[in-house]
N, C-alpha and C positions, 0 to 999 in steps of 0.2 A: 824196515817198512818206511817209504818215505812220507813225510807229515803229507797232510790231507788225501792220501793214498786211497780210492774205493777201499772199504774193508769187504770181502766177500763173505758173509754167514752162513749158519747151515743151512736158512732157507733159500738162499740164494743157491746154494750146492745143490739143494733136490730139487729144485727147477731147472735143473741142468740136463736134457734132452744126451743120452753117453753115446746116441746112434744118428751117424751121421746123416742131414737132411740130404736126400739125394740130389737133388738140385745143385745144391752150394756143393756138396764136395766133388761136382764134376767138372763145374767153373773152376773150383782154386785146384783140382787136379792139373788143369789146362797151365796154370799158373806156375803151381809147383814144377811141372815137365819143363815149361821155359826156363824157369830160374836154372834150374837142375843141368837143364843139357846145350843151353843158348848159351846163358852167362854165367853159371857157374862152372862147366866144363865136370859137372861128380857124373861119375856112371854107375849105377847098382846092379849087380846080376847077381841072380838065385841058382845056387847051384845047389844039385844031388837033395833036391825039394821034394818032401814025402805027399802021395797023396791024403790031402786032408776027408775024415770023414764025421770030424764033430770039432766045433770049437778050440782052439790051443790058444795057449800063453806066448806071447815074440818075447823073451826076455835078450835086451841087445846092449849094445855098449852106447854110450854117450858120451857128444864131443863137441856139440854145440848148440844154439838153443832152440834151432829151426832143424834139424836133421832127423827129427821124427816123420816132417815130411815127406823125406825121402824116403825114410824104412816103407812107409805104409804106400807112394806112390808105387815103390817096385811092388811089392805084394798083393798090388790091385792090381796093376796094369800087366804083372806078367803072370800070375797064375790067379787071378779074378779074386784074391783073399779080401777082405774086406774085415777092418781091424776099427777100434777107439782104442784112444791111449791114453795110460793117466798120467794127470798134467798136475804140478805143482797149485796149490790154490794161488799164490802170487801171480800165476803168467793170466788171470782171467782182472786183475782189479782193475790193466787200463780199460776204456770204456772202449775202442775200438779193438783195442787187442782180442779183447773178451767176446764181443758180439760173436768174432770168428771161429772162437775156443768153442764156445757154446755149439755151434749150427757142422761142425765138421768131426762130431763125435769124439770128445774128451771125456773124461772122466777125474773130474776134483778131486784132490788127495790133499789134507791140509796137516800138516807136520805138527806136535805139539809145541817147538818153535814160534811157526806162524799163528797160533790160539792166543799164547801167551802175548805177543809182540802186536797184535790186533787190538785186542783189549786194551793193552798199554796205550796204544797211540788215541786209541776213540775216547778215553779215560783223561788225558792227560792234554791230547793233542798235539806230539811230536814224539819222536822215536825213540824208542829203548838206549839207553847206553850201554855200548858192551858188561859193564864190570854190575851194572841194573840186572841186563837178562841170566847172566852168569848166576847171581843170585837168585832170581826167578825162577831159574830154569832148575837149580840144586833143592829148591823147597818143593816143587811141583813133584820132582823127581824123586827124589830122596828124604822128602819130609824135615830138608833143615831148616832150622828158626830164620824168620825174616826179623834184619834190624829194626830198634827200634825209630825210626823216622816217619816223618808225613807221609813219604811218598806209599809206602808199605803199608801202613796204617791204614791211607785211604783205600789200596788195594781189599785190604782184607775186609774194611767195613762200610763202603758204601754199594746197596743193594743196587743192583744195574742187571741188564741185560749182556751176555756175554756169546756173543756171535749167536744169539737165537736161545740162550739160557741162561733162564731165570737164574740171579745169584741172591740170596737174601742170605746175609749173614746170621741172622736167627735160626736160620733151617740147619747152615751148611758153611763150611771152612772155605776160603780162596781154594783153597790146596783141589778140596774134592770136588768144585764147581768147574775147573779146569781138566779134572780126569774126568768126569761127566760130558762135558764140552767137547773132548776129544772122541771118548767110546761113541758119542752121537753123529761126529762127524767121521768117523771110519764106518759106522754103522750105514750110512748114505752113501761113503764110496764104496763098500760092498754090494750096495741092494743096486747099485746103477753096473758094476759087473755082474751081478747077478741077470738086469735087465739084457747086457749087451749077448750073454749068454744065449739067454729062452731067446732072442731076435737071430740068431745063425752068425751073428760076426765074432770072432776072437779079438783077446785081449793083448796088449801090447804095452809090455813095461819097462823103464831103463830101472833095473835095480841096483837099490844104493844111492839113488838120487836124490 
């Protein structure tokens, strides 16, 4: 996460509209079709396509960072489907990137990873060191001892807010403030596929990503 990076929180995540404004996603439709078939020269075609008669999952392969707009431009434009997809929480922290994510039906997904590596940076203000998160990531995960140093030390006992939850080390461990932190941020990208569900569009996921 690079220093002074937006951090995105969970409230920022449930403010996140997962059903595309219709407006905006027929302009950047216009957009994507150029890119796609002016200058990019990609062509997509749906072949041996079931009729749909309730909601599905696209689970597809991934290959680059913009080629979900192609998935969902073919599946609008040739059989009317109409999909949101979930997006890493990193692709919404630039402030223009993000406007976009937000209004063309995304849905935030934020990795325990990105929980941990957020906190660090707003905590510290600059970026985790690999051999840092390595250890962050093996306590969070596996409940090993954090060294004894400042940097951990602070981690563990100074009360903060940690992407939208309360940590008070009187209450509650680092350890369980950040599996809290996460079951709440999975809890918000379920209840916004949950939304895109009861709204008639399908969901659209590169898994493994």
């Amino acid at each position: 996460m690079p220093r002074h990076a937006h951090i995105v929180d969970i409230r920022e995540m449930k403010a996140v509209d997962p059903v595309s404004n219709p407006v905006v996603w027929w302009m950047t439709s216009k957009v994507f079709w150029f890119l796609q078939n002016i200058m990019g020269g990609v062509r997509v075609e749906l072949v041996n396509f079931p009729k749909l008669t309730e909601p599905v999952i696209f689970a597809m392969n991934h290959c680059h960072y913009f080629d979900w707009t192609q998935s969902r431009l073919a599946l609008y434009r040739q059989k009317g489907v109409k999909t949101s997809t979930f997006v890493k929480t990193r692709a919404f922290q630039n402030r223009l990137e993000g406007r976009l994510m937000k209004t063309v039906g995304n849905i935030p997904i934020a990795s325990r990873g990105y929980l941990i590596s957020a906190d660090f940076a707003r905590l510290f203000d600059r970026k985790l060191e690999e051999d840092e998160y390595r250890i962050l990531r093996n306590h969070v995960d596996q409940g090993t001892p954090l060294p004894d140093s400042t940097i951990f030390q602070r981690l563990e006992s100074e009360a903060r807010d940690i992407l939208g939850v309360h940590f008070d080390p009187e209450e509650m461990s680092y350890r369980d403030s950040q599996q809290s932190c996460y079951a709440q941020a999975m809890a918000t990208t379920l209840a916004h596929a949950e939304t895109v569900i009861q709204r008639g569009h399908s969901l659209h996921i590169y898994p493994g990503v």
